[in-house]
C-alpha positions as CSV (number, residue, x, y, z in Angstrom):
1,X,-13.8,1.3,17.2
2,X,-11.2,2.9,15.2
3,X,-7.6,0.9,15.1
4,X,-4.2,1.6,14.1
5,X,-1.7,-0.9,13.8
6,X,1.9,-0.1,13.5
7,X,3.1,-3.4,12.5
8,X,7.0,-4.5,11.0
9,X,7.8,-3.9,7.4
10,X,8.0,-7.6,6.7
11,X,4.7,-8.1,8.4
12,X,3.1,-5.5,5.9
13,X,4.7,-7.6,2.9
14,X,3.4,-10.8,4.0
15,X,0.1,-10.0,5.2
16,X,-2.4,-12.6,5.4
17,X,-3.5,-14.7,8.0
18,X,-0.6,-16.3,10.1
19,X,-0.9,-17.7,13.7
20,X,2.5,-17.5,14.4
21,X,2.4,-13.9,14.5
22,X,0.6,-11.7,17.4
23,X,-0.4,-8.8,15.5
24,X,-2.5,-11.0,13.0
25,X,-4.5,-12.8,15.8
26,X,-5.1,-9.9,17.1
27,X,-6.0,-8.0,14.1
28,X,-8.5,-10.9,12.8
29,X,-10.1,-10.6,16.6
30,X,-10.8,-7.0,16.1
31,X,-12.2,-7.4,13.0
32,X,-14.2,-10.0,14.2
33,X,-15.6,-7.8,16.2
34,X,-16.6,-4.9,13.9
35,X,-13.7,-2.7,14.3
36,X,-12.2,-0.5,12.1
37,X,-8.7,-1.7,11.1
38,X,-6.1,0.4,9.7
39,X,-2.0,-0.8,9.3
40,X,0.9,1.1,8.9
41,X,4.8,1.2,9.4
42,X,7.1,3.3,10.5
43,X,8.2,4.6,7.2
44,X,4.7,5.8,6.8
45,X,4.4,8.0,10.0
46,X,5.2,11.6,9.8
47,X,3.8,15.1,11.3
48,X,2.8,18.6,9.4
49,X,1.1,21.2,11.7
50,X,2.2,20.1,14.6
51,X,0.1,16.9,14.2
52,X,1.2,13.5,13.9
53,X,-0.5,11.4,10.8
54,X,-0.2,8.2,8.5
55,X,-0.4,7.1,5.5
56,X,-2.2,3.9,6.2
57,X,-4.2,0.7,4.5
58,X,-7.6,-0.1,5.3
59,X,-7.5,-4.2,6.3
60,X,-10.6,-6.5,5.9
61,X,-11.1,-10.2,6.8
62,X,-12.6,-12.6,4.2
63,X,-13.1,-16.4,4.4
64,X,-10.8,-16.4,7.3
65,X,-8.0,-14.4,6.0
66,X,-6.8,-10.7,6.5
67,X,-6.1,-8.9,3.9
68,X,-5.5,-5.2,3.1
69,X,-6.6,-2.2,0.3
70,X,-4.0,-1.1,-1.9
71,X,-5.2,2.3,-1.3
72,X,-2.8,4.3,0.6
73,X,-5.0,6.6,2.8
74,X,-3.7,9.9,4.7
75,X,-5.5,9.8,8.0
76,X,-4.4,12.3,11.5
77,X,-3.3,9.3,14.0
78,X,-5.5,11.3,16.6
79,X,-8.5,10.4,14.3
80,X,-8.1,6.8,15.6
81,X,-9.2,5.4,19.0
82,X,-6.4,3.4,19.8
83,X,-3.1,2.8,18.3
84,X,-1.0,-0.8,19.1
85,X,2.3,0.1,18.0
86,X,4.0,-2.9,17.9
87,X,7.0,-2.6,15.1
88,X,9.6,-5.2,15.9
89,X,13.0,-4.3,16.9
90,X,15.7,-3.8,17.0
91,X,15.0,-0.2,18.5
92,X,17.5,1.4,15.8
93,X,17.5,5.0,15.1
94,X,14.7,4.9,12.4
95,X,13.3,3.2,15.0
96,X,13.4,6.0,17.9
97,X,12.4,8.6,15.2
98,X,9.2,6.6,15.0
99,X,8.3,7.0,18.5
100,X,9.3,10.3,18.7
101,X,5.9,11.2,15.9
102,X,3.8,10.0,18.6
103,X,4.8,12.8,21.0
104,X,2.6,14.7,18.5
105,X,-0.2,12.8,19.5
106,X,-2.7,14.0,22.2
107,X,-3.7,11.3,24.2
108,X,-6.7,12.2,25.5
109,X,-8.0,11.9,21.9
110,X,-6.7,8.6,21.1
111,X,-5.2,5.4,23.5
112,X,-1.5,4.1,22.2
113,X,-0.1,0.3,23.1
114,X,2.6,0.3,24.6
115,X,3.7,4.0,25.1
116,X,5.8,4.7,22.3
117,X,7.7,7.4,24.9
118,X,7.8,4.6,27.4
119,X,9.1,1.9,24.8
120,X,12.0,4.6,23.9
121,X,12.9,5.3,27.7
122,X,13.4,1.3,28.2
123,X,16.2,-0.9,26.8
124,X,14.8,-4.5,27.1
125,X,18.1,-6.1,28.8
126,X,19.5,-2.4,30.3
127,X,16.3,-1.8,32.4
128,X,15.9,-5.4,33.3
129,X,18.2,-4.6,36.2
130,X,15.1,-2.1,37.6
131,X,14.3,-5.5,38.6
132,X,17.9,-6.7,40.0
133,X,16.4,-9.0,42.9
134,X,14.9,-10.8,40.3
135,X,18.1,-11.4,38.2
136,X,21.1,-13.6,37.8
137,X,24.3,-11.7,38.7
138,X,25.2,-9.1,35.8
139,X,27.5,-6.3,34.9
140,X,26.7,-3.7,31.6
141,X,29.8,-2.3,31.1
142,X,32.4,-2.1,27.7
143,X,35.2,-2.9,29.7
144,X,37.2,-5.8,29.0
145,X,38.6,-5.9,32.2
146,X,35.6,-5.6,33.9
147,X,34.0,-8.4,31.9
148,X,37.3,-10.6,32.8
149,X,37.0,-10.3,35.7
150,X,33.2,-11.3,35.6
151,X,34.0,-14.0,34.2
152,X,36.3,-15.5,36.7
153,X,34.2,-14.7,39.6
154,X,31.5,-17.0,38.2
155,X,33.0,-19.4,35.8
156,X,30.6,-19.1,32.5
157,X,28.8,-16.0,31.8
158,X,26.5,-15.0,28.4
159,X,27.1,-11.9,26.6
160,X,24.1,-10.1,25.0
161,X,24.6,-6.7,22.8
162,X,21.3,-4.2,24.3
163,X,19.9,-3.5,21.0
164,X,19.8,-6.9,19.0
165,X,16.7,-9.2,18.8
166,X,15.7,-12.4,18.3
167,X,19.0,-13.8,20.4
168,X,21.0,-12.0,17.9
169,X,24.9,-11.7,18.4
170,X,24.7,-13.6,22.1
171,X,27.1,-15.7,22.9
172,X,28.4,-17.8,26.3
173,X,31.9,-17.8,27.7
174,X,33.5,-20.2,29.8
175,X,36.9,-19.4,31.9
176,X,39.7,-20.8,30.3
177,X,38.5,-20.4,26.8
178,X,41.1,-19.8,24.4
179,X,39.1,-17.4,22.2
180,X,38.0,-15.4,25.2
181,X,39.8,-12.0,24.0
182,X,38.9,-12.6,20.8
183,X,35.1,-12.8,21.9
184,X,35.1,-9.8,24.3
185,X,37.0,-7.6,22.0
186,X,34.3,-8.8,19.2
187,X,31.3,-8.5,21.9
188,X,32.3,-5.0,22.6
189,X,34.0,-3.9,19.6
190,X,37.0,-3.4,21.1
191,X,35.7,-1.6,24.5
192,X,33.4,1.0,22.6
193,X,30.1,-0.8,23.1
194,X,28.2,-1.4,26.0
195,X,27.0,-4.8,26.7
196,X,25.0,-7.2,29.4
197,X,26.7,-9.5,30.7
198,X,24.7,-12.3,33.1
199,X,25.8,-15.0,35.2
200,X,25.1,-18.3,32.9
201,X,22.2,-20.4,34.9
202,X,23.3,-24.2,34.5
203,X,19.4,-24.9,34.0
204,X,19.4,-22.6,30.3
205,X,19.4,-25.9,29.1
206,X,16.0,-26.6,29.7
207,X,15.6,-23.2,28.1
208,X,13.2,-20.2,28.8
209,X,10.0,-19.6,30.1
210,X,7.8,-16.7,28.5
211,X,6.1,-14.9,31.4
212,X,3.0,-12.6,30.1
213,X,1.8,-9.5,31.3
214,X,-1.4,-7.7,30.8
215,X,-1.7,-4.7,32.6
216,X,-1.6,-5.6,36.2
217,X,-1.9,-8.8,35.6
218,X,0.1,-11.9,35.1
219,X,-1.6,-13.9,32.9
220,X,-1.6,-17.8,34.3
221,X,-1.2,-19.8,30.9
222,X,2.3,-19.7,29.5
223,X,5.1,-21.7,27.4
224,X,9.0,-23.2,27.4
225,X,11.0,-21.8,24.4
226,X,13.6,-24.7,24.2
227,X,17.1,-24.4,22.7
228,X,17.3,-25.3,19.0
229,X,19.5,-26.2,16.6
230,X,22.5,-27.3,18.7
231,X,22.2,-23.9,20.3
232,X,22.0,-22.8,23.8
233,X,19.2,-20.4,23.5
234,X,15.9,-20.6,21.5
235,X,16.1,-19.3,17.8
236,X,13.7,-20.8,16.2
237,X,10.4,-20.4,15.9
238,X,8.6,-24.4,15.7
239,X,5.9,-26.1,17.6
240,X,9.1,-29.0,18.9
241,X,10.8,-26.3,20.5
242,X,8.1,-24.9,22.4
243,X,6.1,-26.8,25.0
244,X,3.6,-26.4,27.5
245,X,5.0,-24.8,31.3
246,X,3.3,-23.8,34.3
247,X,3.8,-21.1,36.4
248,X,4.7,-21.7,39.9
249,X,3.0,-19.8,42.8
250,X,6.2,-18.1,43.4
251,X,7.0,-16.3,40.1
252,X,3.2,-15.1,40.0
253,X,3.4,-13.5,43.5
254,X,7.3,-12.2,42.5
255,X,6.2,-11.1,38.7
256,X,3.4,-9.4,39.6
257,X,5.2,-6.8,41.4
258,X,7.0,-6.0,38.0
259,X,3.8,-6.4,36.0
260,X,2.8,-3.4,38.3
261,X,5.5,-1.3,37.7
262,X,5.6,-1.8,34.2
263,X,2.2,-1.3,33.7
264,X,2.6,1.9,35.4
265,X,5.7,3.1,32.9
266,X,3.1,2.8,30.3
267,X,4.3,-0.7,29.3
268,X,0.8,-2.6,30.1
269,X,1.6,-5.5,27.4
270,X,5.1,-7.4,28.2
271,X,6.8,-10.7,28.0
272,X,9.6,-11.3,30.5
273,X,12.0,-14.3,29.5
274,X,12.5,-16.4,32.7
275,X,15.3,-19.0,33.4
276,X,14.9,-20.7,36.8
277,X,12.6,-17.5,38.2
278,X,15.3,-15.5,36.9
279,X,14.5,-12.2,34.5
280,X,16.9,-12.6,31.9
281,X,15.3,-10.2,29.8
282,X,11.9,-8.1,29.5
283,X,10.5,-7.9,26.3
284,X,8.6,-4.7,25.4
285,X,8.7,-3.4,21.9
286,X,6.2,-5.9,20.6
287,X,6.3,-9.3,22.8
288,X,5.3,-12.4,20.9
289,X,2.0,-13.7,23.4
290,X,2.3,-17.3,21.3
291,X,-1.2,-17.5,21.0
292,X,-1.2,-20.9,18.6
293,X,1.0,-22.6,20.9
294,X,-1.0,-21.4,24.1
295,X,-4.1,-21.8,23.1
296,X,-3.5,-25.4,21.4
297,X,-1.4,-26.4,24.9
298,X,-3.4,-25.0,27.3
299,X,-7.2,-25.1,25.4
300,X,-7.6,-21.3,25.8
301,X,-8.6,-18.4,23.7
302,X,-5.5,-16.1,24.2
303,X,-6.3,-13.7,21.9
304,X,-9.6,-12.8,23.1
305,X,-8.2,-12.0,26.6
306,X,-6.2,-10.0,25.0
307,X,-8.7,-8.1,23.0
308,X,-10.8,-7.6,25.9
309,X,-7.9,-6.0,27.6
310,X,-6.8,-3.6,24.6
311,X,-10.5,-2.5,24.5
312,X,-11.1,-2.4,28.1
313,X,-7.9,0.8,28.1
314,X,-10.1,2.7,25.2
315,X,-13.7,1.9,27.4
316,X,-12.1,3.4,30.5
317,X,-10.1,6.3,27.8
318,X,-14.0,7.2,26.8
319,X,-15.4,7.1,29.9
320,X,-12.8,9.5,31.3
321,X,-13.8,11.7,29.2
């Protein structure tokens, strides 16, 4: 099998062997497996002719480590069976340019995780309110009278921007605070950006729970992100901060109904962020599976599930045609 992976700029700089990061897992899987690996990023993608290409690096495993040819290759990304594109955000505009090469691409030639069209049509907090049931209370909205009033309807509320990452720029607000203008106004710059705005659930304290998807299918093992560093949210990456959770029989049946939708968006690999069976975001770009931590917690083999999935969508692909 012939792979692309369109993996983050500082991924291509550091790339060796690290089990902290998805895309290396599963790139040292493939090539476990005799596959043809091939990395990119998005500064690398372009289109002449009306078709999409890449220049690209052939990678390689030795002694247990990935590494990667020098040689800058130009190959047509149709020439490839699948393509993960998995580029961290945020989704800027170098990053919608990106997906927009892919558009180029004919898909009956050649399978692409997640859809890059799909990934552009879906802000990770916006479109979590496809899924409103499954929310705490919200408003997106600029206005700082809108928000104020938010506020005191439900006491303390968290304020995210919709195109950060990594719990970037969010911030809670209690009623009464004296710097509550002052944090709107900043939130918002000055009403002229849109924000989410959620409800704060007392039991973020505990932190998150990372839900994942694989097509249809919610996968059973899965992990608590706790808050670090005197923070409210989880911001670092560290094996104290992340422990072992279970899912409940509830989330599974309630999550599997958005597993299904996604899936059918074109958005088959996902990671929803979960307080108190709560959605409080839907991660899509390139969701973080935390394969060391799972499979060291729960004595699994995440990433060849996962494998076994990507190449089960090129199988059926081929077989289609």
């Amino acid at each position: 099998m012939n792979i692309l992976f369109v993996i983050d700029r500082l991924e291509l700089k550091y790339f060796e062997y690290n089990n902290l990061v998805t895309n290396f897992e599963l790139i040292k899987e493939m090539l476990g497996r005799n596959a043809e690996v091939w990395i990119t990023t998005i500064d690398n993608l372009g289109v002449k002719a009306k078709k999409a290409y890449t220049n690209c690096f052939k990678s390689f495993e030795k002694e247990g480590n990935i590494f990667y040819d020098k040689t800058q290759i130009k190959k047509d990304i149709e020439s490839f069976d699948l393509v993960m594109f998995r580029p961290d955000p945020p989704v800027d505009l170098d990053y919608i340019n990106a997906t927009y090469v892919f558009d180029f691409v004919d898909r009956e030639k050649t399978v692409i995780l997640n859809d890059p069209k799909a990934i552009r049509n879906f802000n990770e907090k916006l479109h979590a309110c496809l899924f409103s049931d499954l929310m705490p209370e919200y408003i997106v909205t600029a206005s700082k009278q809108d928000i104020l009033e938010f506020l005191n309807q439900n006491e303390e509320i968290v304020l995210k921007p919709l195109n950060n990452c990594f719990g970037s720029g969010v911030m809670t607000l209690k009623k009464g605070d004296k710097n509550t203008a002052v944090i709107i106004n900043s939130m918002t710059k000055s009403g002229s950006q849109t924000v989410m705005v959620q409800k704060y659930i007392e039991k973020a304290r505990f932190g998150d729970k990372r839900v994942l998807f694989l097509g249809d299918k919610v996968l059973d093992v899965c992990i608590q992100k706790l808050p670090s560093n005197n923070d409210f949210k989880f911001n670092e990456h560290c094996d104290s901060n992340i422990v072992k959770a279970e899912l409940t029989n509830s989330e599974k049946e309630k999550f599997s109904l958005v597993a299904k939708e996604l899936n059918k968006m074109g958005l088959p690999m996902a990671g929803l962020d979960v307080i108190d069976e709560k959605i409080i975001e839907i991660n899509v770009t390139s969701p973080c599976y935390f394969i060391k931590e799972i499979n060291s917690r729960h004595g699994v083999h995440l990433e060849k599930e996962i494998t076994d999935f990507i190449f089960s969508n090129v199988l059926v692909k081929t077989l289609q045609h």
